[in-house]
N, C-alpha and C positions, 0 to 999 in steps of 0.2 A: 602627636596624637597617640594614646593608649591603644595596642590595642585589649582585641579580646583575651580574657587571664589565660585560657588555653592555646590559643596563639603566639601570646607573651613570652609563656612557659614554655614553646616547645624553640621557640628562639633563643633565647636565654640558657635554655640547657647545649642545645647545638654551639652556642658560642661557646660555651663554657668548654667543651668537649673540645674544638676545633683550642682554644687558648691555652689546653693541656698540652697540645702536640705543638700547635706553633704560632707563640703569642705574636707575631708581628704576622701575619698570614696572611691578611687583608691590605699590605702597605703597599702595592703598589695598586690597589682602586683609590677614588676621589670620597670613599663614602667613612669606610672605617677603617683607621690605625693601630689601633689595640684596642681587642674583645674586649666588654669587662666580665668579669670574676660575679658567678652568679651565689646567694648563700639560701639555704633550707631553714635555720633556724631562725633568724634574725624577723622575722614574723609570720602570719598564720598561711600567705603561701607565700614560695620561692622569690627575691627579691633581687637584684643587682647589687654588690655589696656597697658600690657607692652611693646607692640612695636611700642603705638603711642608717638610723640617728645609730643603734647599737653598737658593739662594741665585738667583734665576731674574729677568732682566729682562726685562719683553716690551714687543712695543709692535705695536699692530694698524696698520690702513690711513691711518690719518689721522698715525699717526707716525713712517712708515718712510721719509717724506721725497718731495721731489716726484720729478716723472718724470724730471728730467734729474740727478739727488742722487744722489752717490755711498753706496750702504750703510756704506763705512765711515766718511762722515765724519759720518752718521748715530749709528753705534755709538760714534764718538767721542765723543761727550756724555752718553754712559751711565756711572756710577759706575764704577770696576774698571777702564775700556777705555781705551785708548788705539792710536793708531798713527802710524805713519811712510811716507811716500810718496816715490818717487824724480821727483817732477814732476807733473804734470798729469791728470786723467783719463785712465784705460788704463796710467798708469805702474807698475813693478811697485810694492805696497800691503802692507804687513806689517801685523798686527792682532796685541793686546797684551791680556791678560786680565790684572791682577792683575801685572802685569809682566813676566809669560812671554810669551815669541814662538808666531809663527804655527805651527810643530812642534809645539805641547802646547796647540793649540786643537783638536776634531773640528769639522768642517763639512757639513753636510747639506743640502740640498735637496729638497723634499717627500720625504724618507725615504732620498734619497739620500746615501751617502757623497762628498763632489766634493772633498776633499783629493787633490791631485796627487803621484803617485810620482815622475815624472820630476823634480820638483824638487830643488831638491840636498838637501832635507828637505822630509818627505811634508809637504804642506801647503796651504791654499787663500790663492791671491793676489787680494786682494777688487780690485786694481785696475781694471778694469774693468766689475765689478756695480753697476750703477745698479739705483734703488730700483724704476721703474715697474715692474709685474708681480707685484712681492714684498708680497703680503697682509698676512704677519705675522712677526714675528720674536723666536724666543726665546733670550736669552744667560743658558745656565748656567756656573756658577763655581764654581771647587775641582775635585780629584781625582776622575774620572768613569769611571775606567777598568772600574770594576763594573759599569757601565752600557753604556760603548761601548767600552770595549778600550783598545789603544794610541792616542795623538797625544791624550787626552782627559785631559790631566794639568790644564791653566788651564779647562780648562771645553768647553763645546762651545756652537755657534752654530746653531742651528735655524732654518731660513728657509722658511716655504710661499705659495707662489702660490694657490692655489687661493681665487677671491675672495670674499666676507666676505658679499655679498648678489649676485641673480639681476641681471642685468639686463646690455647692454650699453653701455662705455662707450668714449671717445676722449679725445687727449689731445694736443694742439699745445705747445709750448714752446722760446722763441727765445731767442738773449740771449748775452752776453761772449764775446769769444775767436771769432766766426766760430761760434757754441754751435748748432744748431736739433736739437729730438728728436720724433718723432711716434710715439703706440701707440693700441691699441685693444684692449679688452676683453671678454669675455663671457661670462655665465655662464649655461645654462639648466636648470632645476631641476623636476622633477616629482615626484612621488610615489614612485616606486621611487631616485631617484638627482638624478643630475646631470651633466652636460658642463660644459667648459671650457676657454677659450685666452687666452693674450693673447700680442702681436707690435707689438714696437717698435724703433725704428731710431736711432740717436745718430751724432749726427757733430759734429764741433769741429776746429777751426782748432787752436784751443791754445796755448802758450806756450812757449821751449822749459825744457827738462826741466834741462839743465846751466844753472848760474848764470855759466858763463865764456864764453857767446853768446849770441845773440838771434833763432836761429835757431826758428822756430815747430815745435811737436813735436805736428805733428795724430792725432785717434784717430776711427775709426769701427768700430759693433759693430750688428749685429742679434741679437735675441734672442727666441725662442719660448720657450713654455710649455705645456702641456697636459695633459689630466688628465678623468676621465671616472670614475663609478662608478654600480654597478646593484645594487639588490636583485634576486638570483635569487625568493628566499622569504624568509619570517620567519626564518632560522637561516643565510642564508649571501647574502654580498656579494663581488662580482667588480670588483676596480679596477685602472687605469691610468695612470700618469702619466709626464712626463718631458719634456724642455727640449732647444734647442737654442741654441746662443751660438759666433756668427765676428767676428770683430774683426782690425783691422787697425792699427797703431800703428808713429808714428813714435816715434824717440828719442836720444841724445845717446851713441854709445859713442865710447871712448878713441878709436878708429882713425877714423872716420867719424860727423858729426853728422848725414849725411843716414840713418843704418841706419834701417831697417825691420822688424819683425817681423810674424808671424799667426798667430792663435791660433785654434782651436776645439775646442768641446766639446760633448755631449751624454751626455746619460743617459736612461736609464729604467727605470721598477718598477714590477712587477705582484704584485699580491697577490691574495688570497681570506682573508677572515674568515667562520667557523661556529662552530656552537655544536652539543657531544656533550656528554650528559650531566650537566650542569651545569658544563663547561668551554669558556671562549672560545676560539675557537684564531685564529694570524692566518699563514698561508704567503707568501712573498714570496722574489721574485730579481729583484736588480738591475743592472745594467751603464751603466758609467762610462768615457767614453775621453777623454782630452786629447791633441790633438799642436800644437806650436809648432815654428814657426820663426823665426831671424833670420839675416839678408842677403840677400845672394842670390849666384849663381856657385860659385865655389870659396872665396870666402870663408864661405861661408854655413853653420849648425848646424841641425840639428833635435832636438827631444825628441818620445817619444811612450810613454804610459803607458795600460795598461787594469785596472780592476779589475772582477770579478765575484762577485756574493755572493747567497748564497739563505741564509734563514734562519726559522726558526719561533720561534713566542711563543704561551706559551696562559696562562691567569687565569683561578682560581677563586676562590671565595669559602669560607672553612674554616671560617667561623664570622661571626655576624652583626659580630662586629668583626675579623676577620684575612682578607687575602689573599695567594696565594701565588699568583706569576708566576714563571714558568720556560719556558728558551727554548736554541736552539741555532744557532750560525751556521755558515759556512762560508764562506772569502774566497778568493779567488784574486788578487795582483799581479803585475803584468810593467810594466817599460817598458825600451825601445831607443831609444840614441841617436847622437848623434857621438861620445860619452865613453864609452860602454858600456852593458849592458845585464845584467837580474838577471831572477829569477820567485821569489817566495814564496808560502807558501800558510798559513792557520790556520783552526784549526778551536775552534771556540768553546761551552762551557757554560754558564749564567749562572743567577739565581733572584734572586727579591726579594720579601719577608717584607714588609707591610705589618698594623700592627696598632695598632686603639685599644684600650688599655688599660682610657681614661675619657674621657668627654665633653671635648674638649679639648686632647686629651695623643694626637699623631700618631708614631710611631714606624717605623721602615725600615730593612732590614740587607739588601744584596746581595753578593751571592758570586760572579764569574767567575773560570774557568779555562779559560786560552787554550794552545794546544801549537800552535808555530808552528814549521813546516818545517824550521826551519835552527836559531832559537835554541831549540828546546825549550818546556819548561813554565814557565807563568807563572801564581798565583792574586791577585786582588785584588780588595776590599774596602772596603764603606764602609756607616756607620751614622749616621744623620740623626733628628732628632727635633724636631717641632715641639709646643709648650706653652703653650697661653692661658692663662696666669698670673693673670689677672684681665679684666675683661670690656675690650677691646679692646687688650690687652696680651699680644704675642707672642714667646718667646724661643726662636731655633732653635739648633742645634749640627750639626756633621760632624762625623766622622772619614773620611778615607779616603784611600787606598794608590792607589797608580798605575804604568805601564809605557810606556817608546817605544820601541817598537823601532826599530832603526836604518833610515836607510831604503835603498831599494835604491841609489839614487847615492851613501849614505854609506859602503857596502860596495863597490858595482862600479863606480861611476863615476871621475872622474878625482881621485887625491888620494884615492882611498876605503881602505879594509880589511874584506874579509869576514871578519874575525876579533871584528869591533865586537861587545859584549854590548847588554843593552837597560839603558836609561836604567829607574830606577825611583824613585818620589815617593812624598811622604808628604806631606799636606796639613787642615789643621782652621781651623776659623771657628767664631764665635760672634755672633750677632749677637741685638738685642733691637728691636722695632717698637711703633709707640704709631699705633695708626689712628682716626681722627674719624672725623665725618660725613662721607658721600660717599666720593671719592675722597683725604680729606684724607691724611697721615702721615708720621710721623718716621720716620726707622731709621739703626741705627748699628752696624756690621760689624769685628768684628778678623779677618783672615786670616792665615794662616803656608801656607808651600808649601816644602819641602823637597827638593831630588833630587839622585840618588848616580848617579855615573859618566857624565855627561856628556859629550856627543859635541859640538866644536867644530873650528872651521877656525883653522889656523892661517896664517897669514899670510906667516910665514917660513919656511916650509917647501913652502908650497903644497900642504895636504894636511890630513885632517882628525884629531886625537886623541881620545883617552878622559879627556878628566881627572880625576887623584885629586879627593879632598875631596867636596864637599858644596857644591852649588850654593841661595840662599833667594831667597825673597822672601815677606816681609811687611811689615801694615799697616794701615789703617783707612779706612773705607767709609762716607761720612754723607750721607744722602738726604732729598729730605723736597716734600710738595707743599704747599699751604695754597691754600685759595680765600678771597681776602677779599671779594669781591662776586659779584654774580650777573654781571657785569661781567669780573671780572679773576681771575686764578690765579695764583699764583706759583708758582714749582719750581726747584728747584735741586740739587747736588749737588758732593762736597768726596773727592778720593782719596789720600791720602800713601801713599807706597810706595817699599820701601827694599829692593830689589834688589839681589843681587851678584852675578858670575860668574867664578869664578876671583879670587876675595879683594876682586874691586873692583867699583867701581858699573856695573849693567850697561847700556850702550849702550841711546840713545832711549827712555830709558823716565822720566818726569817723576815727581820726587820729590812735587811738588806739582799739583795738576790740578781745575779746579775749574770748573763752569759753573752761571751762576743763569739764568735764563729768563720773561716774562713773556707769561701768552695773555690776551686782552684779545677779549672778545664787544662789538665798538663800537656797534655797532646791529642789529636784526634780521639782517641783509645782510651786514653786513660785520665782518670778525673780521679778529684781526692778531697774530703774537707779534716777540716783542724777545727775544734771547739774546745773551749773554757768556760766552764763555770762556777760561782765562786758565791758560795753562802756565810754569812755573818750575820750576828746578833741573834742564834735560836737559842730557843728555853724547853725545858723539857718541864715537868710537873712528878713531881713523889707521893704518889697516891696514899701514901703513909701518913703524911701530914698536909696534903695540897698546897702546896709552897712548889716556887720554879726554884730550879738553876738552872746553870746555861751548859749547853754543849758550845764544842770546841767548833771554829769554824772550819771551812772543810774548800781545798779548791780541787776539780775535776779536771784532768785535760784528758780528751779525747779524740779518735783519729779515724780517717775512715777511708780505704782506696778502689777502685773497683776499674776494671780492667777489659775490654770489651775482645775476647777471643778470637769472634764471627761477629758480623751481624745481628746473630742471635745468641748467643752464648756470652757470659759475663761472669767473669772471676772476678770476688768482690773478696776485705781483709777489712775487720773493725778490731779497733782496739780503744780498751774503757779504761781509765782510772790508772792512765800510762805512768803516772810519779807513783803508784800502790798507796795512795793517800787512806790512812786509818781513818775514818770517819765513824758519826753515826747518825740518824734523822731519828732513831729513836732511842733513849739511853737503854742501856745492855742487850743491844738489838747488834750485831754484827752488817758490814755490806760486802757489798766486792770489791775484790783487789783487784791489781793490775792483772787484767782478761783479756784476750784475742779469742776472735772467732771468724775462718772461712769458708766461704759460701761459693758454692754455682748457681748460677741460674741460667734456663734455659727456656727460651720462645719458638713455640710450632704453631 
C-alpha cells in the first residue's frame, strides 16, 4: 500500500540518506536489504529510481568530483554526455545529452531555473562551475517537456548543494597552471530543520585558450551557496535557498588576446510545503539574474538577463496504488543588451498520473500546457513505464513529445527574427537493466530524438534561420559496474550516437565515446581510482563554408589517490591527462596537459 506523498517522501529521502553512509544497513532485519536510491527529477515529485520508466543518472558527494573539477568534465564520463570547451577553466563550456546541445538541456540549481536568456540560445554555460559545494547531481535523458517545459528536449541536469550530512568542513587544493582553490562548509541540523552554506574561491593562472599563442588565459570565481529550512508544525515547512557566483576570465578573441570578461550571478527560491486534506501542496517563487561583460572602453559589450517564476505543485494519493500530481507555473523573461533586448512571459499547467497496476509494473503519463506570450499554445507529453520482468530484471520505456521556444536573442538580438516558431521534438528509449548484488549492474539503452523546425545560425548570412526537414539523433547506451573484490570495482561505460543537422553529421559530438574506470580500496586508509576515456569519430564545422572535418581522436587517462590522515582529515592527489595527450573538442581551442593537483580536507 501507498502511502501518503508526504510520508512517502519523508521515507524515501531518510533511506536515501541512511544508503549514502551504509547501503547494506538494514541486513541484518527480516524487512530490508538494500535501501533504494531515491531521484527528484525523474517526475513531478520525488520517486524511487527503480520505479521510474526514465532514464536518470546521479552521483552523490564522493562523485561529483573534487574541489577544484570542473562539473562538466565530470558529466563527461556519464553514458549519453558529452562536451566541448573553448580552452581552459571558465572558458565558454557547451554540454551534450544524447547529442543535443546545451539549448535542449533544462538546468537547475537547488530548484532553480539558471539557463541564461541572454545567450544567443537560452542555456546554461557549465564553463565556469566547479564541483566544491555541489552535493548531488541528477542527469535526466529524453524529451521532459511535460515535466519542465521548454529547453528540456535532451533531458535536464539537476544539481543541489545542500550537504548530504551535518557537520563542518574545509577544503585547500593546489596544483597545474598557477591552479590554488580554497572552501568551507557547513551544515547544522536539528529537529525542526536545518541551515546551510558553503563559500569557495578558485583562481588559475591557465593556459591560453587559442591554439595559435601562448599567451596564459587566467580565470578566477567566488562562489556561495545557501539554503536553510524549518518545520513550522507537523503539516507545514518554510524554506530558503540560493547561490551567488562572480568570476573573472581571461580569453583569446579575434581582435585582442589580452580581452577580458565578468560574469555574475545569483538566484534564489523560497518555498512552503503543507498538507490540506489529504493533499501535499508545495508554493514556491524564484529569481535568477545573470549579467556579463566583455572588454572594456568603447570596445566593450554587455549582456544582462532576469527570469522570475512562482509556481504550485500539490500530490495526492487516489488509491493505495495511484498518484495524481498537478501543478501550475508562471515565468517571466527579459534580457538587455549591446544587440538588443525582448520580455516574454508563460504561463503553465501540468499533471502527472503515477500508477502500479501490480507488484512491479511502475507506470506514468504527464500532460503540460504552456500558452506563452508571443508564441501561443503549446501541449506536451510523455509516458514511461518501468517492469521487473523477473526478480532483478528491469525493462523501462518513454514516449515523449517536446518544445523550445526560441530564445529572446533568437528573435531580438543581432541576426534574430521575431517571427521564429518554437522548435518541437519527439523522443523514445527503451532500455533493459540486469542488477546483482550490491551496487553490481548491466544496462543497455536505444534512444531516438527527433525535432521539426529548427532554429540555427547561419554563417553566410550572419543571421539565424528556421530549417525545413527534420533534425535526429539516435543510438545506444551501455553501462555497467561489477565489484570483483572487497578491494576493487570496476565500472565503465560505452555511447555511439549518430546525429545529424541539416542532412549532415552534427558538429562535436563523438560518434563513439567510451570510459572504463577502476576504484581500488588499497588499504584501510588509502583508496585510489584509475580511469580512461577515449573519444573517436568527432567533426568539427568551418563557419567559413559550413562543411565538417574531423578532429583527431583523443584518449584521457586519469588517476586519483586520497589517503585518510585521522578520522577526519584526508590528503587526497588527482592527476588528469597523465600520457599529456594533445587533443581538442574544439578546433583551435587548446585543453590541459598532463596536471596534478593536491588537496586537504578537513571535518569538524
Amino acid at each position: 500500500m501507498r502511502a501518503h506523498p508526504t510520508l512517502r517522501l519523508l521515507r524515501l529521502t531518510t533511506a536515501a540518506l541512511a544508503l549514502t553512509t551504509s547501503p547494506l544497513l538494514a541486513q541484518d532485519t527480516d524487512e530490508i536489504y538494500l535501501l533504494d536510491e531515491i531521484v527528484v527529477s525523474g517526475s513531478l515529485i520525488p520517486v524511487a529510481k527503480s520505479e521510474t520508466g526514465a532514464t536518470v543518472e546521479t552521483l552523490d558527494a564522493d562523485e561529483t568530483g573534487a574541489a577544484a573539477q570542473s562539473v562538466s568534465d565530470v558529466l563527461a564520463t556519464l553514458p549519453g554526455v558529452s562536451m566541448s570547451r573553448n580552452g581552459g577553466v571558465g572558458a565558454t563550456t557547451a554540454l551534450r545529452i544524447r547529442g543535443l546541445s546545451s539549448e535542449y538541456i533544462g538546468v537547475r540549481l537547488n530548484g532553480i531555473d539558471i539557463t541564461d536568456t541572454s545567450l544567443p540560445t537560452t542555456q546554461y554555460d557549465f564553463g565556469g562551475l566547479l564541483s566544491y559545494g555541489v552535493s548531488s547531481i541528477e542527469v535526466l535523458k529524453g524529451s521532459q517537456s511535460a515535466l519542465y517545459g521548454s529547453e528540456a528536449i535532451a533531458g535536464l541536469v539537476e544539481m543541489n548543494t545542500t550537504p548530504q550530512t551535518p557537520g563542518l568542513s574545509a577544503t585547500l587544493e593546489a596544483g597545474s597552471y598557477g591552479t590554488y582553490s580554497a572552501g568551507v562548509t557547513n551544515m547544522i541540523e536539528s529537529e525542526n530543520g536545518h541551515i546551510a552554506f558553503s563559500l569557495s574561491h578558485f583562481k588559475t593562472d591557465g593556459f591560453s585558450s587559442s591554439s595559435s599563442n601562448d599567451e596564459d588565459d587566467g580565470f578566477e570565481e567566488t562562489f556561495l551557496t545557501f539554503g536553510l529550512e524549518h518545520d513550522i508544525n507537523d503539516s507545514l515547512t518554510l524554506g530558503l535557498t540560493g547561490f551567488y557566483r562572480d568570476s573573472d576570465l581571461e580569453y583569446d578573441a579575434d581582435w585582442d588576446i589580452d580581452a577580458t570578461a565578468t560574469h555574475e550571478q545569483k538566484g534564489a527560491r523560497t518555498y512552503a510545503k503543507f498538507e490540506t486534506a489529504q493533499i501535499s501542496h508545495e508554493l514556491s517563487a524564484s529569481f535568477f539574474q545573470s549579467d556579463r561583460t566583455y572588454g572594456s572602453g568603447p570596445s566593450s559589450y554587455y549582456y544582462s538577463s532576469e527570469r522570475k517564476e512562482v509556481s504550485y505543485l500539490g500530490s495526492t494519493d487516489l488509491s493505495a496504488s495511484t498518484t495524481l500530481t498537478f501543478g501550475a507555473e508562471y515565468l517571466e523573461e527579459s534580457y538587455d543588451g549591446t544587440y538588443g533586448n525582448g520580455i516574454d512571459r508563460n504561463t503553465a499547467l501540468k499533471g502527472e498520473f503515477l500508477f502500479e497496476p501490480m507488484a512491479g509494473l511502475n507506470l506514468s503519463a504527464a500532460l503540460r500546457y504552456d500558452d506563452h506570450s508571443d508564441l501561443g499554445e503549446h501541449i506536451s507529453g510523455r509516458l514511461a513505464a518501468a517492469w521487473e520482468v523477473a526478480p532483478d530484471w528491469t525493462l523501462r520505456a518513454v514516449l515523449g513529445t517536446g518544445f523550445r521556444a526560441p530564445s529572446l536573442s533568437e528573435r531580438f538580438g543581432y541576426g534574430g527574427d521575431p517571427d521564429f516558431k518554437e522548435e518541437t521534438s519527439r523522443s523514445a528509449e527503451l532500455s533493459v537493466e540486469r542488477r546483482f548484488m550490491g551496487d553490481d549492474f548491466v544496462k543497455a539503452t536505444l534512444f531516438y530524438t527527433e525535432i521539426k523546425d529548427k532554429i540555427d545560425y547561419n554563417y553566410s548570412t550572419y543571421a539565424y534561420e528556421q530549417l525545413g526537414g527534420t533534425t535526429t539523433s539516435k543510438g545506444l547506451e551501455l553501462s555497467g559496474r561489477y565489484v570483483l573484490s572487497e578491494r576493487f570495482a570496476l565500472y565503465g561505460n560505452y555511447t555511439y550516437t549518430d546525429a545529424e543537422n541539416r542532412n549532415q553529421r552534427a558538429a562535436r559530438v563523438p560518434r563513439h565515446d567510451a570510459t572504463i574506470g577502476l576504484d581500488t580500496t588499497l588499504t584501510d586508509r588509502l583508496s585510489g581510482a584509475f580511469e580512461v576515456q577515449f573519444v573517436s569519430d568527432l567533426k568539427d564545422i568551418d563557419t567559413s563554408t559550413s562543411t565538417l572535418f574531423d578532429l583527431d581522436d583523443y584518449t584521457l587517462f586519469n588517476a586519483s589517490l586520497s589517503y585518510d590522515l585521522t578520522d577526519t582529515v584526508q590528503l587526497y592527489l588527482r592527476a588528469d591527462n597523465l600520457t599529456d595527450e594533445d587533443y581538442e573538442t574544439v578546433s583551435g581551442y587548446n585543453t590541459p596537459g598532463r596536471s596534478a593537483y593536491l588537496g586537504l580536507k578537513a571535518s569538524f
